[in-house]
N, C-alpha and C positions, 0 to 999 in steps of 0.2 A: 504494500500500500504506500503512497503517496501522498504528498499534502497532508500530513499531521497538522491537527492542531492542538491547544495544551487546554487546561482548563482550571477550575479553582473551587472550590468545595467552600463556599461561604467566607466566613472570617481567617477560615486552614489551607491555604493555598497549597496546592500538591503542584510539589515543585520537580521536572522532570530533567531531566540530564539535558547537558547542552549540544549536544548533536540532534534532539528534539523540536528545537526553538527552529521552528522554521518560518512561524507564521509574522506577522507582524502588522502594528494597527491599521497602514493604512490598505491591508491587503484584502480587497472587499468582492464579494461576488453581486455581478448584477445578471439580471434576465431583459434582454431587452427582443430583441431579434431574434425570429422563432421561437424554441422552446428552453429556455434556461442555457445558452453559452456563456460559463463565467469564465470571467478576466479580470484580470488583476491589475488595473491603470495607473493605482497611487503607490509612491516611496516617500517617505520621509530621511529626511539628511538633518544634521547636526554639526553646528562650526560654531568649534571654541578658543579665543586667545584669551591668556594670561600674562602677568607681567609685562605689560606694553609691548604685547604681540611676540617677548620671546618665547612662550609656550604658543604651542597649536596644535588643537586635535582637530579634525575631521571625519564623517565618518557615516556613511548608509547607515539609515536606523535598522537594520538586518544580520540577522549575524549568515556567516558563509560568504561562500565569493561566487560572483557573478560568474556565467558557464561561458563568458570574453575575457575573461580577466587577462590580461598580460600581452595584449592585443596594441603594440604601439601604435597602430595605423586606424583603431578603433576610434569613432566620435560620441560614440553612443554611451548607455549607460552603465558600460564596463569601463569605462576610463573615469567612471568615480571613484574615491576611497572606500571599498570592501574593508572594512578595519574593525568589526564587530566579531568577535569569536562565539561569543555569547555565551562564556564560562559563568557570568555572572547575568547571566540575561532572563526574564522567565516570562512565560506569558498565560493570566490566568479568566477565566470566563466564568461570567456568570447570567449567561443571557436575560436582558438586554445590555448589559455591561459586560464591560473588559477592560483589564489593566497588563500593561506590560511595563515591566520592571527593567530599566538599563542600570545597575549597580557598581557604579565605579567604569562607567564605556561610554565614551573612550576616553575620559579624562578621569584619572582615579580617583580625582579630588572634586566630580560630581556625580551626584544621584539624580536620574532622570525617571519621572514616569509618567505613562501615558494614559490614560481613561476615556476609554469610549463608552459613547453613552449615543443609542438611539431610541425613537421616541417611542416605545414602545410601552402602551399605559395601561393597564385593565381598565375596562368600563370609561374611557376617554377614548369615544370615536372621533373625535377631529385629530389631534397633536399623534394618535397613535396612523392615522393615514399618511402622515407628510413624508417623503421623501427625502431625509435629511439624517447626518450622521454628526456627532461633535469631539474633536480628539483637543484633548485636554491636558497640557503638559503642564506637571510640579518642576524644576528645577529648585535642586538643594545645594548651594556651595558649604562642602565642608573644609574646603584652602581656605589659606590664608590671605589668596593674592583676591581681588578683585575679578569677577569674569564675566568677557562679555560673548552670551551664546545666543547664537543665530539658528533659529529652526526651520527648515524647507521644506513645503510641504508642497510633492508635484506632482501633478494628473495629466495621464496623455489623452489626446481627443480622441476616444472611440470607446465604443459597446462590444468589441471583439468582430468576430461572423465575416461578412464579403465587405463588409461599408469599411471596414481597419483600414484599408491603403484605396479606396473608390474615390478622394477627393473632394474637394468640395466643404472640408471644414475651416471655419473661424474661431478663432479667440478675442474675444475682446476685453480688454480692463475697466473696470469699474469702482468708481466710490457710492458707496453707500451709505446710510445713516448712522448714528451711533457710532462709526470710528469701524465701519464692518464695511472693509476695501476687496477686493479679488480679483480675481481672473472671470470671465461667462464661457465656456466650450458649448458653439453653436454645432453640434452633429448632425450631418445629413445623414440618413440611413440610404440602404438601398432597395429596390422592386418596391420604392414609394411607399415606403412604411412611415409611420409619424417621427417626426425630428424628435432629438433629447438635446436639452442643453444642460450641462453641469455647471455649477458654482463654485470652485473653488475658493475662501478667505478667512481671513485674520482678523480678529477684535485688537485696534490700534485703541491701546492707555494709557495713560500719563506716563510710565516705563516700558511700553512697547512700543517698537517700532515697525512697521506693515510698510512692504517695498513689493513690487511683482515685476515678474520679467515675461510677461505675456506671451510670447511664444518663443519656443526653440526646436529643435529637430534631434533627430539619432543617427543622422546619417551626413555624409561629409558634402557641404553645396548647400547646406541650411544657411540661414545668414546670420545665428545662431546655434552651435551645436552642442548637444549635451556637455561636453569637456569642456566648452568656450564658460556655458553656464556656471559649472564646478570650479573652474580657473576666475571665475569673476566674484564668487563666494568664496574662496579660501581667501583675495586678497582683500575683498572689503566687506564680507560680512552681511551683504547687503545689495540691493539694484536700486539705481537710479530711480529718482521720484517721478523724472518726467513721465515715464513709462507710464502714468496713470491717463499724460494725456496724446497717446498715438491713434488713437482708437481701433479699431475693429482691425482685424489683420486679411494680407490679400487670402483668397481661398487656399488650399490649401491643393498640391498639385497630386494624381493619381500616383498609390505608392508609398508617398511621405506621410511619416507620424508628426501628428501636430500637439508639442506638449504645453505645459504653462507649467510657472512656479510661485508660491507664495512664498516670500520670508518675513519672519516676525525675529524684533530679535530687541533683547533685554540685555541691562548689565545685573550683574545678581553678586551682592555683598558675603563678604566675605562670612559664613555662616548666616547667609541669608537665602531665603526662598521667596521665587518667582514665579509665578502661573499662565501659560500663554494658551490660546485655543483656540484652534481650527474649527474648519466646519467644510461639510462638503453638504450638498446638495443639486441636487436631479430635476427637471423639467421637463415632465413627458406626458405630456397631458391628453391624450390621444391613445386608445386603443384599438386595434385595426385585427382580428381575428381575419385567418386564410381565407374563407368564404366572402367577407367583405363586411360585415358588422364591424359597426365603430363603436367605440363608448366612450365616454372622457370619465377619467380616473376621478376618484372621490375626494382628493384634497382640490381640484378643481372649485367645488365648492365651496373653499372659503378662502382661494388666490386666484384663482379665474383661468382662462385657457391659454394664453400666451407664453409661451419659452422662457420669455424673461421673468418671469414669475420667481425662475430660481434666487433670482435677486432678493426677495422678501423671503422664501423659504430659507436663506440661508442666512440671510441679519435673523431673523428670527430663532431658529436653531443657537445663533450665537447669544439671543439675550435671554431664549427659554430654559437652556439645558438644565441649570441649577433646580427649578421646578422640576422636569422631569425627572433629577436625581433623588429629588426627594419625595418624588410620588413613589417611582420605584421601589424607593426603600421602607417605606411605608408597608407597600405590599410584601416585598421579599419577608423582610425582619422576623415578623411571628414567624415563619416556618424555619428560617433559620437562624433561629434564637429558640427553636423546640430540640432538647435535648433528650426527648424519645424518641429523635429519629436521628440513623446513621446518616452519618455525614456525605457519605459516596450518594447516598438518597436525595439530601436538598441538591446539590447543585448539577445532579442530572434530572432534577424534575425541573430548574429552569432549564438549562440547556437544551432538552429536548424540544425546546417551544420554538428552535432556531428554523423549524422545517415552517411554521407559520408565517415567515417571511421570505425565506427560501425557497418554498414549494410552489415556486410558479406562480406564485397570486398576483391574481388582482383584483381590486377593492374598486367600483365602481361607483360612482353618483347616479342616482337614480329620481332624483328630481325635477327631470323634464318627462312631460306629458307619452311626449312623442316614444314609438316602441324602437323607434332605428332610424338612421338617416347615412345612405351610401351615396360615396361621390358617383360620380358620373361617369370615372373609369371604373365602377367595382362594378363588375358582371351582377346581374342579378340571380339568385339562387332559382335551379331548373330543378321542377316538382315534377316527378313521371307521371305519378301515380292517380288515377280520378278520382279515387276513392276518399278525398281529403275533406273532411267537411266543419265548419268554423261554425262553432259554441260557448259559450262559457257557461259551465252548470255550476250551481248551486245548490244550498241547500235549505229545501223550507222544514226547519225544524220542528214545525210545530204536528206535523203530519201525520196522526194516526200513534202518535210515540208518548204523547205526554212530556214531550222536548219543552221544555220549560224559557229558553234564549233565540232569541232571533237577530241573524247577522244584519249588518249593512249591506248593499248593495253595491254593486262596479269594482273596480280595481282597486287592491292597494296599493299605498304608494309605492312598492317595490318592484310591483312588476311592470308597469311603463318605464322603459326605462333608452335614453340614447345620446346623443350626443346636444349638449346644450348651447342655443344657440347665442353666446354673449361675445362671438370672436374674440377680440382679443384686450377685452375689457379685464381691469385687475379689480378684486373684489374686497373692500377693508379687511385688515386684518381686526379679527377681534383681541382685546386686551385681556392677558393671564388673570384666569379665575384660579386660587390657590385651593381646589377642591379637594374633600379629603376622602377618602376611601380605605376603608377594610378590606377585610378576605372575602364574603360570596355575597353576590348578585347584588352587589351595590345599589344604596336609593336612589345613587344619579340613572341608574339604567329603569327605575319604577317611577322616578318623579315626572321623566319627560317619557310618556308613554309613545307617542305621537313622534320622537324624531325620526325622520328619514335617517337612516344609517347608510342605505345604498344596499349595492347587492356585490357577492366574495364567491371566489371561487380558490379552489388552490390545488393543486395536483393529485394524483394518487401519488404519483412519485415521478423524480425527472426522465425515468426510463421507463415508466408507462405512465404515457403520456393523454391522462384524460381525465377531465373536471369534477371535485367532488365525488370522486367515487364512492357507492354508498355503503358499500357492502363494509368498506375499508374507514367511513366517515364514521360507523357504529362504535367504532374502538378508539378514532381520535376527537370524536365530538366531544368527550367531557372538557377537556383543553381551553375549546370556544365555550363553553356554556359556562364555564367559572370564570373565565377573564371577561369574553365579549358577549356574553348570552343574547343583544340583541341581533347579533351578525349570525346567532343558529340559529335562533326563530326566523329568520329569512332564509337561511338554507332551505330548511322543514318546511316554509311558504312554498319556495319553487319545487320543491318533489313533490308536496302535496298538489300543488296543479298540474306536475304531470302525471299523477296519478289516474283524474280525469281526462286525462288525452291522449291522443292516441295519431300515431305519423303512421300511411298506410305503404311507404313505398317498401321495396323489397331488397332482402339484405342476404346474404352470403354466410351463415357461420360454417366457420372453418373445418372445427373439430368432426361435426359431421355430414358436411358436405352439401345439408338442404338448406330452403329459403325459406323466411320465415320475414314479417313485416317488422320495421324499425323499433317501433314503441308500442305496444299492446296496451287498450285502453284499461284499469284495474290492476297493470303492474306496477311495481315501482321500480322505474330508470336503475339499472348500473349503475350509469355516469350523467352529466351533464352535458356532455358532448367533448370533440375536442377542437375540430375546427369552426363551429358554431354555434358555440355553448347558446343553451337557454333555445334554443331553434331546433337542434340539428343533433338529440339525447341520443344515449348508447351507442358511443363508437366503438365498445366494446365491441367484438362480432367474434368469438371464440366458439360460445358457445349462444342458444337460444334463450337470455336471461327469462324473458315470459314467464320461464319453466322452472327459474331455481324457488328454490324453497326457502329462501333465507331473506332475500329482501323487503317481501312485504312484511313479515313477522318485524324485521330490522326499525322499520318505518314506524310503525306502531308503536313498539317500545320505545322509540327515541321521542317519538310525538307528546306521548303520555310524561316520559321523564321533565323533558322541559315543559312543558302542561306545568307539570307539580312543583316543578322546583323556581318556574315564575310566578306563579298562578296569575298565569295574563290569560282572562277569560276569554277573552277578544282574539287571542289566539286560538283558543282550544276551540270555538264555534266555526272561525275561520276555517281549520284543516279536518273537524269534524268530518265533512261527505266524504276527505280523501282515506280516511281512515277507516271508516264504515266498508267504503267501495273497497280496499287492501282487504279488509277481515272478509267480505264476501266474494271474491276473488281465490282464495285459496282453497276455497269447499269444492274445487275440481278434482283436488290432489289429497280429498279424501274419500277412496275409493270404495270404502266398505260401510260408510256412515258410521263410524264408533268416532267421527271428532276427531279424529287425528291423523294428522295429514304424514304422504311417506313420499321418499324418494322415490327417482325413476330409474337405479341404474348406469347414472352416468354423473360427473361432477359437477351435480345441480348447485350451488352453493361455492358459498367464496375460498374455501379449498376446491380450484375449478379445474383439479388435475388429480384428483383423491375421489373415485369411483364411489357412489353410497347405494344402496339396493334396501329397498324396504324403510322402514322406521327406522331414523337415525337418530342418536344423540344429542347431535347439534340443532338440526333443525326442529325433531320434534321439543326437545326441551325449550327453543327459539317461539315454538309455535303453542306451547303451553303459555309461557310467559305474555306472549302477544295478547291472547284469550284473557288473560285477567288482567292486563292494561286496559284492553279497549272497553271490558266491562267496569275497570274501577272510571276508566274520562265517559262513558257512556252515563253513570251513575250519575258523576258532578255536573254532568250536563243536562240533566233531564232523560235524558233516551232510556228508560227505564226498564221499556221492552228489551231492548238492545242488548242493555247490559246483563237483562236474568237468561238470555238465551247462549249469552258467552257462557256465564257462569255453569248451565247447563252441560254447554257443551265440553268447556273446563272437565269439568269432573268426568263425564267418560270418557275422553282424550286422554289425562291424566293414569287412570287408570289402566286403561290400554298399553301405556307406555312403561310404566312399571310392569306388567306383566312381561310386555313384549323383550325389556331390555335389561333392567335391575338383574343382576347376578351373582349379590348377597353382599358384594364390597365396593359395584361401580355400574354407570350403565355402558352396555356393550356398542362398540361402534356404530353397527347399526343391528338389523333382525334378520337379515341376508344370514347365506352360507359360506362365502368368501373366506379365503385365509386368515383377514383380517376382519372378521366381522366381532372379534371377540376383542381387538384391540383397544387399548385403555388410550383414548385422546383428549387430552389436556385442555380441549377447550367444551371438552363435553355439558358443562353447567351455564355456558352461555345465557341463559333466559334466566337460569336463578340470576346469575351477577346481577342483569338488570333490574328484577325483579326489586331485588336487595337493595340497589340504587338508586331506585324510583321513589322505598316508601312503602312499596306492596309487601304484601304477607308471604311465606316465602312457600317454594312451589311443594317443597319436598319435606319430609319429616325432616329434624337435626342430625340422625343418626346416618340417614342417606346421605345430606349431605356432606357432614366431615368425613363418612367415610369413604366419598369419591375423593374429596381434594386430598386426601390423604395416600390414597394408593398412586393418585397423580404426583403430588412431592416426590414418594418414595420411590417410584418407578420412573417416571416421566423427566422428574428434575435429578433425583440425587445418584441417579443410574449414571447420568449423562458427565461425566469428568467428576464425579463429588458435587454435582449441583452448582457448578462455576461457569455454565456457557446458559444457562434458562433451561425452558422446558421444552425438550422436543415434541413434538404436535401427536404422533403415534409410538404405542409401545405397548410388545405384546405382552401378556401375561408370565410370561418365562422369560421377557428384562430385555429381552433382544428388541433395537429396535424398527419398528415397521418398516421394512423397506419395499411396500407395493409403489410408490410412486415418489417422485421428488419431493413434494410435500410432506408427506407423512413423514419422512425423516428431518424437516428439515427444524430448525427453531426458529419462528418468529418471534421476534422482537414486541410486538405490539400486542401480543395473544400471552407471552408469558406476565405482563402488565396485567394484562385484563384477569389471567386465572389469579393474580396475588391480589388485587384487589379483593376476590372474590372468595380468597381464604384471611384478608383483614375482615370481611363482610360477617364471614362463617366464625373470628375470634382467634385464627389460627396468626398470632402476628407472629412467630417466629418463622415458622414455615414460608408468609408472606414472604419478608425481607431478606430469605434465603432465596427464594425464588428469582425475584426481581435482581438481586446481587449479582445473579450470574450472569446478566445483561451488563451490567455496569463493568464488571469482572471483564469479560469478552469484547464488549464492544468499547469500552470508557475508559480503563484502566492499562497500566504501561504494561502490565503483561497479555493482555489482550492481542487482537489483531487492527488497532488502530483505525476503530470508525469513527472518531469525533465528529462533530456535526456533519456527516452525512449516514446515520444509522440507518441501516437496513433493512429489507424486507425481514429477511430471515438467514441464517445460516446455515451448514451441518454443521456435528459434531470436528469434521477435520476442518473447518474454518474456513471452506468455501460460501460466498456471499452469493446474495442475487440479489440485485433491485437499490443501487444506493439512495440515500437520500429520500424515504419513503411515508408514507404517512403515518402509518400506526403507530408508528412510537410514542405516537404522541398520547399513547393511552396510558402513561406511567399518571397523567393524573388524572384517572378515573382512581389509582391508591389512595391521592390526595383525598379525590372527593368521597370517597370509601372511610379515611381517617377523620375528616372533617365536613361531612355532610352540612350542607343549608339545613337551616330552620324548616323553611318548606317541605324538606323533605320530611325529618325527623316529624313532624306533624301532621305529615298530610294523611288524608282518611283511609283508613282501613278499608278493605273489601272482605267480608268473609265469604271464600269461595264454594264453603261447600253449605251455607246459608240462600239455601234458592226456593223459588218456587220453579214448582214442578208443570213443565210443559210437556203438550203434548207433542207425543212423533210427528205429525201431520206440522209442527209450526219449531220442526227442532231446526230446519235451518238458517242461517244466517241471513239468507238473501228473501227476503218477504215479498212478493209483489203487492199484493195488498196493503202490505202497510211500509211500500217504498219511501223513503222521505228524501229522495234526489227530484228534482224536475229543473226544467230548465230555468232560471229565472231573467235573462238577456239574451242577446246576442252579440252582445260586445268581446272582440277579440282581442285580449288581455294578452297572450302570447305575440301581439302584432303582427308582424310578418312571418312568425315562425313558423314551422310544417309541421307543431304538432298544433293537432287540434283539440279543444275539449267537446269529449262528448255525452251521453247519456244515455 
């Protein structure tokens, strides 16, 4: 592995050997063009004289030498000072933060450090949208001489992909307010994708001083070249003032890197300390998906569409950070200032949140009316299919149910959503509210019921490449629902509309070779799409999702959880029909009418390479739990019917499955005859965990329970290396383990989170934190295989990966919310499932005609342009 990074476990910084130090602050990944190509644009440099210039250090804030070093004919950025060893160098994280420690480099007689900080805020949907980064240098002189240190902080003009050497870029210099000077890097992209411009600058203060050298090159025939640059800071420390007034630079020729430099530069007393800070920020205000859907990004919103915009994101990043340092810590603190919990635990349950910004996202504004608006060169999307037909259903509550709430009418505001049209109008900044927040579901997210937050999407993972996936969103959605709860009631808004719809053209799965149509109306989406999200769902095409058994159950229980754990009624009436149509939707795939529902035989479900035949584990314990969600939110909603016919069904479902699978210490993979059908899989209590996480009663006696999570520890985890790599997903009863398919052997990362949750749920904490340890162990830790922020789908036991950079990991805090449940939950009402009345056979299914409570209530097409339709 490659690209290590280091990390830092709260207040205990784990300090790693210096042939480790690779990373450094200003080495930042962006997504801009296609699908997540990062690149690394920024270096920091450092120049120090002493005693009237007879000491001088210089020196890449990096430790290593550049792969030119020694290059005399080199103009580039190998003919810098490489003079970082990094013996005393460390770099430590704690996402949203990071400190990198230079100790005595390269002047022995200073200590330098760096802190970054971006804006990443729970329950703060503005300041956590913006596009901006702030590095933060202490200088400590502990000489005796007087020093005066110049800091350089340079960005080259590009987003990586074809546009790097295509031409066509500007730098220009600017002053800005408050003493916040920089550089602008205007980027053209290429195949007319939306321009980025970066911000590169300095807060100039009474002791600092902000100079820029607006452009220079890496190659020889610049009119500035990197060495010229380096050779103009080692003698003075500093560039020329005029530089602020050149303006805009010619374009920028096919080929050539076009870079800028900031330097700030202090003198710092002799046992004295100096604080200098950067800031970078991005202006990309334009999102252009493959098919031609545009959207403009959500900090849009309160800076407006214009490139130069970055101008204000980055004065502002330079005068908010101190706020954001102290929100952050607000939040962090309690958890890592709890000393019942190991310390390798806090600081990878923040780090894992790196993929929330990482994972492809984007954060969209959604407060224009309009559903899309394409230029004139975007081809318009070609529908084959005739069978497409525009609805928006609803649901009249009141119908035959004793539904006691009736919704609004028309769209909310999240689903209109497109490109707003204020050209290139800049919009006030609003002035720092010092708001204060706790740990879960904060009142700023209940006091403004009504804000638009916009609408988010974020990857399954950089190497499969598709929105929101849901199968995969069930394990990392606690993540969003304890930090930004209302950015997951907008996830759960757009599945619940597609739940209702339905796209008729005709699709290709792979696995088995037939056609089957895009979106089946009563399913719930894979994905969101990936070339025209929110239009253009399930670009999954592996397999026939229609058919898996996992996602509607998925939808359900994620529905009801955040139902409970906000109690935003207005939600729960809102996704009502979609939830109703998922639970009557799955009564196909009970073939024998005992209620519960069985595989087909093939890897129906999000292990989609892990064959199931018959009643399985996962699904049916998935599809119990679903059953007494939708009857506990059918309850609080009035659906009264509704909910005694779940309840009903519960209990013979329930039973059936016990018989079917129970086999005195676990339940068995699934009811098939297969080699593996007796196979002990670790994620087999799936619908308990939720169950337990919602609030619900729990599905199973105590004794069932602890004694599956217990055969899973002992088998599953502590089989596996001594329980040091997690849990592998299959294991047979005689220790060996599953080897029917890639999966079954292998460990995921986000599913051994989800089981330790589910045994802090069940009281089992030691087991818990042994479980999860082994994640941290393998994936986190120096003797591991070095996945630092980009963990993994899963592993095997020999430490082959698949899938970096992925989403589930991000279910390490569903532990959190396992340890430290909301009030809501801990509260929320009881269902006793086996407290029913007694219905007849003739009215035991889910799906009523008679006492439908779907009908059409518009015709308004809420999906806009898209080709999925809603129907009824």
């Amino acid at each position: 592995m490659s690209g290590k990074r280091l990390l830092m476990e709260g207040k205990h910084p784990l300090t790693l050997s210096p042939e480790k130090v690779v990373s450094h602050p200003h080495l930042k990944e962006f997504h801009w063009e296609g699908w997540g190509v990062a690149v690394y644009p920024g270096v920091s440099e450092i120049f120090i004289s002493r005693d009237g210039g007879n000491k001088k250090y210089a020196s890449v804030l990096a430790p290593g030498q550049h792969e030119g070093l020694g290059k005399t004919s080199d103009e580039g950025i190998s003919s810098w000072g490489w003079n970082l060893n990094g013996q005393h160098s460390t770099y430590h994280a704690l996402f949203p933060r990071a400190w990198t420690i230079y100790d005595g480099e390269p002047d022995p007689d200073l200590k330098v450090s760096c802190r970054q900080i971006s804006p990443f805020v729970p329950h703060d949907y503005r300041d956590s949208s913006l596009p901006s980064a702030v590095f933060v240098y202490t200088l400590v002189n502990t000489g005796k001489e007087r020093a005066k240190v110049s800091l350089l902080f340079t960005w080259a003009n590009s987003i990586g992909g074809i546009s790097h050497f295509s031409g066509d870029h500007v730098n220009e210099p600017f002053i800005g307010e408050d003493g916040v000077s920089g550089v602008l890097l205007h980027h053209k992209t290429a195949k007319g994708n939306p321009p980025v411009t970066f911000a590169v600058a300095a807060s100039e203060t009474q002791n600092v001083n902000v100079t820029i050298l607006p452009c220079f090159g890496l190659t020889e025939g610049s009119f500035i070249t990197a060495r010229k640059m380096w050779g103009k800071m080692m003698q003075d420390g500093q560039f020329d003032r005029e530089n602020f007034n050149i303006g805009p630079s010619m374009p920028s020729s096919p080929g050539e890197t076009l870079c800028a430099a900031v330097s700030a530069s202090a003198w710092v007393e002799p046992y004295g300390k100096c604080t200098i800070a950067f800031a970078l920020a991005w202006s990309s205000p334009k999102i252009k998906f493959s098919k031609g859907s545009s959207y403009y990004r959500r900090y849009t919103k309160f800076y407006g569409t214009s490139e130069r915009a970055a101008v204000d994101l980055v004065h502002d990043a330079l005068t908010n950070y101190k706020h954001w340092e102290e929100e952050i810590e607000k939040w962090q603190s309690p958890i890592l200032e709890d000393i019942r919990l190991p310390e390798w635990y806090k600081f990878t349950l923040f780090n894992e949140l790196y993929f929330l910004v990482a994972g492809g996202t984007v954060w969209i504004d959604s407060s224009s009316p309009s559903a899309d608006v394409k230029s004139d060169q975007d081809p318009p999307i070609k529908v084959e299919s005739k069978n497409i037909k525009v609805a928006e259903a609803e649901m009249n509550c009141r119908h035959s149910t004793g539904f006691e709430h009736t919704s609004t009418s028309g769209c909310n505001s999240s689903t209109g959503v497109g490109l707003k049209q204020n050209g290139n109008s800049t919009i006030p900044r609003k002035k720092r509210s010092s708001k204060h927040f706790s740990h879960h579901l904060k009142t700023e997210d209940q006091l403004d019921g009504n804000e638009d937050v916009g609408r988010f999407l974020y990857l399954e993972g950089v190497e499969y490449i598709m929105w929101c996936t849901y199968d995969v969103h069930f394990y990392a959605s606690f993540a969003l629902l304890e930090l930004f709860p209302k950015i997951e009631l907008n996830i759960q808004r757009d599945f619940a509309k597609a739940v209702l719809s339905e796209d008729g053209r005709k699709v290709k799965f792979l696995a088995e070779g037939n056609y089957g149509i895009r979106k089946v109306r009563g399913a719930v989406p894979h994905d969101l799409g990936t070339h025209d999200p929110w239009n253009e769902m399930n670009a999954y095409n592996i397999h026939d999702t229609s058919k898996w058994k996992d996602l509607n159950s998925k939808f359900v229980l994620q529905v009801y959880r955040d139902f409970a754990a906000t109690g935003d009624m207005a939600f729960g009436i809102e996704v009502w029909p979609a939830v109703r149509t998922a639970m009557e939707y799955m009564e196909q795939f009970d073939r024998d009418d005992d209620g519960l529902i069985a595989n087909d035989g093939f890897p129906d479900q999000t292990y989609d390479a892990w064959t199931v035949h018959g009643v399985s584990a996962y699904c049916g314990c998935l599809w119990l739990a679903a059953l007494q969600a939708a009857a506990a939110m059918a309850q609080r909603l009035g659906d009264k019917f509704f909910a005694e016919t779940c309840k009903t069904k519960f209990f013979s479902a329930k039973s059936e499955f016990e018989k079917k699978l129970w086999n005195g210490s676990y339940f068995n993979y699934d009811s098939g005859s297969s080699s593996n059908s007796k196979s002990i899989q670790a994620d087999q209590l799936a619908g308990q965990w939720y169950t337990s996480s919602s609030g619900l009663g729990p599905i199973f006696d105590e004794f069932k329970t602890r004694s599956s999570l217990q055969k899973i520890f002992d088998f599953n985890v502590m089989k596996i290396k001594g329980g040091r790599m997690g849990a592998v997903n299959g294991m047979h009863p005689n220790g060996n383990v599953d080897e029917s398919c890639m999966q079954s052997r292998e460990i995921w990362t986000g599913v051994t989170y989800a089981v330790a949750a589910n045994m802090l749920l069940a009281g089992m904490e030691e087991e818990a934190f042994t479980t999860a340890e082994g994640i941290f162990i393998a994936g986190w830790s120096e003797e591991g295989f070095g996945y630092w922020f980009q963990t993994p789908e899963g592993w095997t036991t020999d430490g082959h990966y698949r899938s970096l950079i992925y989403m589930r990991p991000l279910a390490i805090w569903c532990m959190q919310w396992a340890l430290s449940p909301p009030k809501a939950i801990i509260e929320a009402p009881k269902i006793n499932m086996m407290d029913r009345i007694v219905i007849s056979p003739a009215t035991f299914s889910l799906s009523l005609p008679e006492t439908r409570v779907r009908k059409i209530a518009n015709k308004t097409a809420c999906f806009g342009n898209s080709s999925l339709q809603c129907t009824c």
